[in-house]
N, C-alpha and C positions, 0 to 999 in steps of 0.2 A: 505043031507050030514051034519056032524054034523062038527061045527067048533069050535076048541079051541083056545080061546083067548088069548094070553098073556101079562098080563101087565108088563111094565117096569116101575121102577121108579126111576127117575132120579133126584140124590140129587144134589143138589148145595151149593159147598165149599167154604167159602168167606175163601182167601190164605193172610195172612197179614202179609207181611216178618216183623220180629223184628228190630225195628229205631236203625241207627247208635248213638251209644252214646258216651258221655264224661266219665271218672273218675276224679274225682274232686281231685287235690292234692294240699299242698303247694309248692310255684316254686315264682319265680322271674319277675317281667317285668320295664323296664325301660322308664322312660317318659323324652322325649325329648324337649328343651323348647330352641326356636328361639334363636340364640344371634349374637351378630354382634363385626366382630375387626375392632378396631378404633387405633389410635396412639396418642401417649398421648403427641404426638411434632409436631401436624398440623402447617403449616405455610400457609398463603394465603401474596401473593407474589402481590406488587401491583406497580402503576407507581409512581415515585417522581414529572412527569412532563405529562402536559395535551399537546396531540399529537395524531397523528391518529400509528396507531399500522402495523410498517410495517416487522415485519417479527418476527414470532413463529416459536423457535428449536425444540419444543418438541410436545411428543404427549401423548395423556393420556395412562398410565401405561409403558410410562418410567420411567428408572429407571435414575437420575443425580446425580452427587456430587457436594459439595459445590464450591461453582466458577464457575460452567459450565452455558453456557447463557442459559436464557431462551425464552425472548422478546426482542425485539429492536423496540423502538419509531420512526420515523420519527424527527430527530435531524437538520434541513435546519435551521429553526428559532433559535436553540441555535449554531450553527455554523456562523452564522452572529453576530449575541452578540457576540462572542469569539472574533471574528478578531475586531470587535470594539471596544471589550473593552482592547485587548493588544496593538491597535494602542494607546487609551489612555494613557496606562500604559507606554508603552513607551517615552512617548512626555510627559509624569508627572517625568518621570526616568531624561530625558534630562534637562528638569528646574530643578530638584532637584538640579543633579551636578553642574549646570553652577551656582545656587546659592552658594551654599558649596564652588565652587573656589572663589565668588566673596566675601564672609563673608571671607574666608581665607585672600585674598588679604587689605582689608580695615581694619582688624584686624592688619597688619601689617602697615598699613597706620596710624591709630590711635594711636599706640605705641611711634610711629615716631613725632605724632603731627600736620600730615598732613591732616587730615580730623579730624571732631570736633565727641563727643559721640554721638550728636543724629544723624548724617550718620550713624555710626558704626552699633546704636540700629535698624536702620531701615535695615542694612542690615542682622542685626541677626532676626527681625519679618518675610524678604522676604524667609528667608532659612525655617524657623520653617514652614510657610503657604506653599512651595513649597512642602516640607518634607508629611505635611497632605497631602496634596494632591496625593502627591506617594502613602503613605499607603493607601488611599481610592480607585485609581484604581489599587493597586493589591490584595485589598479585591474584585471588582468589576469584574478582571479578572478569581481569584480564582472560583469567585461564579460562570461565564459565563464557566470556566471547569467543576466545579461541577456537571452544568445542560446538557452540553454535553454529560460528563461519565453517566448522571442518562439515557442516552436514551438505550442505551445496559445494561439489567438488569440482573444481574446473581443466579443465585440458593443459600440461603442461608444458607444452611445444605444439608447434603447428604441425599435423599429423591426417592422419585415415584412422579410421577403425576396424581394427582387422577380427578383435571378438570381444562379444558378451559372454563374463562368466555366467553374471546372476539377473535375474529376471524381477520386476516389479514385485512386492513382498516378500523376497526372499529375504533370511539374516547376512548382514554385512558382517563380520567381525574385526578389529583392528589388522593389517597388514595382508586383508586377504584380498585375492586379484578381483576388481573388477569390471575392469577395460583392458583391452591391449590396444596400443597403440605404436602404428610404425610411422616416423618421420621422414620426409617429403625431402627429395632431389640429396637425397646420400645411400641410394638401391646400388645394392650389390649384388652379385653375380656368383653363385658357387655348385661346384660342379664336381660327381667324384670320378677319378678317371684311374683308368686300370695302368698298369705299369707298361704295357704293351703300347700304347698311346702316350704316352708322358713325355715322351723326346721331341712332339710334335708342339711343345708348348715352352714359353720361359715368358720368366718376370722381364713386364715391359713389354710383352709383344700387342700386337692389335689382332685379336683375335676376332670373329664374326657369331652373333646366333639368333636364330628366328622366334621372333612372338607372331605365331600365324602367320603369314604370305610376309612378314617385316622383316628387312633385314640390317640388324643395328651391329653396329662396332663394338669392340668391348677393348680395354686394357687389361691385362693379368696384371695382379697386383702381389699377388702369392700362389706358391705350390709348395705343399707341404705332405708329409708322408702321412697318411692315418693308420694308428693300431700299428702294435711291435714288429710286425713282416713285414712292414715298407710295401706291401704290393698295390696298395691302392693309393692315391693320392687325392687329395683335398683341392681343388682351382678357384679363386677366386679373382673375379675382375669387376672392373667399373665400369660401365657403359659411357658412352661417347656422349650418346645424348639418354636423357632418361624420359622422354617423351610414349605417353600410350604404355610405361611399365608402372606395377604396383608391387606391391610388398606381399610375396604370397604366391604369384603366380609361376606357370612352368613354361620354361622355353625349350629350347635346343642348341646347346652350342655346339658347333660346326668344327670340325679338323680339318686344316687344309687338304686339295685334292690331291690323292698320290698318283700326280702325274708321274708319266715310265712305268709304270706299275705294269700286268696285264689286266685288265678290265673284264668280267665274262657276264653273260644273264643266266641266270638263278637259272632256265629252262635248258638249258646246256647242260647240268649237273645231273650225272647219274651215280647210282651206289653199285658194284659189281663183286662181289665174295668179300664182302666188307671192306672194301676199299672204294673213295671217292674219286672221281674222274669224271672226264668228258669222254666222248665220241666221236675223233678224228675221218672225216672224208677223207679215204687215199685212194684214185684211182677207183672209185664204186666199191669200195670196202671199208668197213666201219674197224677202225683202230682205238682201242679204248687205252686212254692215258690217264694212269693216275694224278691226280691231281693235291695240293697243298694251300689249302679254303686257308690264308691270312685274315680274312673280314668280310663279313656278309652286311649289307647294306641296302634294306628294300628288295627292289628287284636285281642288285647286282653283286660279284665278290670279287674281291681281288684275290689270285692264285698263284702259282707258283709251278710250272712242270709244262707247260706247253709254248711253242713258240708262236708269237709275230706273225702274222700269214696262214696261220693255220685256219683252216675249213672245221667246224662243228657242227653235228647234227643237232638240231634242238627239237625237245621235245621229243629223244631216243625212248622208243617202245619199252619194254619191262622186257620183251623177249631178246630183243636185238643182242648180241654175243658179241665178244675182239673175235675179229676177222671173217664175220658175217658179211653175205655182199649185200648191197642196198639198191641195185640196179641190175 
């Protein structure tokens, strides 16, 4: 039997779908650069009198007005001064007058010729020395109220509470912090910005920054160099409206868009024998351009080395090679 063979032949397709790409245009991206409101009317609120600290009104991110308590000292020790020193003042008040009636009296005795000048003088030295001595214990008692009132402290501007140094029984001592407090609708706005950025800013401009999804106005009110190399710069501005901000918190101010710029997404960017670049679609061939990364921003950078119209591959493989075909 005769048998006829047939051959097949069986070709094999290598199927290379065409890589998703970019069009490269000009477009806008904004770089956001940390900044922090502060109040330009902190007070740090401290004791006049050393005492163990017995009762804190507030709490942090209260809001108080002026005169509203804050702390209260433990005051036992200046409440025994007080009544000691008005018993004083009292019994200094008593010899006062008894002297005044008695200079009264022997002034009329002297006149008379009943008693000689040097009684008289001696009872005008007893009133003069009585007299001091009054004015010294109601300077004495003044002072023992002073330090009484200093133990109940009160708010000295209308403000927030931004911190507790000391906690219920701890030691107060004179001058030492124990509130901070920042004051209400004078929030400012400061920002450090690198030198590379700083042409994008001047005094008096309305610049823009976000607290969460908000986006509020700001004026520049200074830029200043910080630290001897001038490379870094100091921003400060005042917000337009100071509504929904606090003393403390972090926002973002905004740099205008750089429009004209070129625009790219982060998934474009490859690295190739140490060099950074993109991945140019020419004709089904992969052309790698190095690239000059000016700013990276989230998902996008503004660059330098490719033109307007170009095609990019994104998301180029780790193998893909210049002048690899891609189709």
């Amino acid at each position: 039997m005769k048998k006829t063979i047939f051959m097949i032949a069986v070709c094999s397709m290598s199927l290379v779908a065409t890589p998703k790409l970019y069009t490269v245009g000009s477009g806008g991206v904004s770089t956001e650069l940390s900044a922090t409101v502060y109040s330009k009317n902190e007070s740090v609120v401290s004791s006049k009198m050393s005492g163990y600290v017995k009762r804190i009104y507030v709490e942090e991110g209260d809001s108080v007005k002026k005169g509203d308590p804050l702390f209260e000292i433990d005051a036992t020790g200046t409440e025994a001064a007080a009544i000691s020193a008005n018993a004083n003042y009292l019994s200094a008040k008593a010899m006062a007058e008894d002297a005044k009636k008695d200079l009264e009296r022997y002034k009329i005795l002297f006149e008379k010729g009943v008693v000689s000048e040097k009684e008289f003088e001696r009872m005008k030295l007893n009133y003069e020395t009585k007299s001091q001595m009054l004015s010294a214990s109601l300077a004495m008692l003044k002072q023992a109220k002073n330090d009484q009132s200093y133990s109940l402290v009160r708010s000295p501007i209308d403000g927030v509470v931004l911190k507790k140094y000391l906690t219920i029984a701890s030691l107060a001592m004179p001058g030492q912090p124990v509130i901070l407090l920042s004051g209400k609708n004078d929030l400012r706005i400061k920002a450090d910005v690198y030198e590379g950025e700083v042409q994008n800013f001047s005094v008096g401009q309305i610049v823009k920054f976000k607290s969460g999804a908000k986006t509020i106005e700001a004026k520049v009110i200074s830029l200043s160099p910080t630290g001897a190399n001038g490379r870094n710069f100091l921003l400060r501005a005042e917000p337009l409206s100071q509504e929904g901000l606090y003393s403390g918190m972090f926002v973002k101010l905004l740099l205008a868009s750089d429009q004209g710029q070129i625009v790219l997404p982060v998934n474009t960017i490859a690295k190739r024998g140490g060099a950074v670049g993109v991945f140019e679609y020419v004709n089904g061939v992969a052309k790698f351009r190095p690239l000059k990364i000016k700013r990276q921003n989230g998902e996008s950078v503004v660059a330098e080395g490719v033109n307007i119209g170009a095609k990019l591959i994104e998301n180029p493989r780790d193998s893909l090679q210049d002048g690899q075909k891609v189709e």
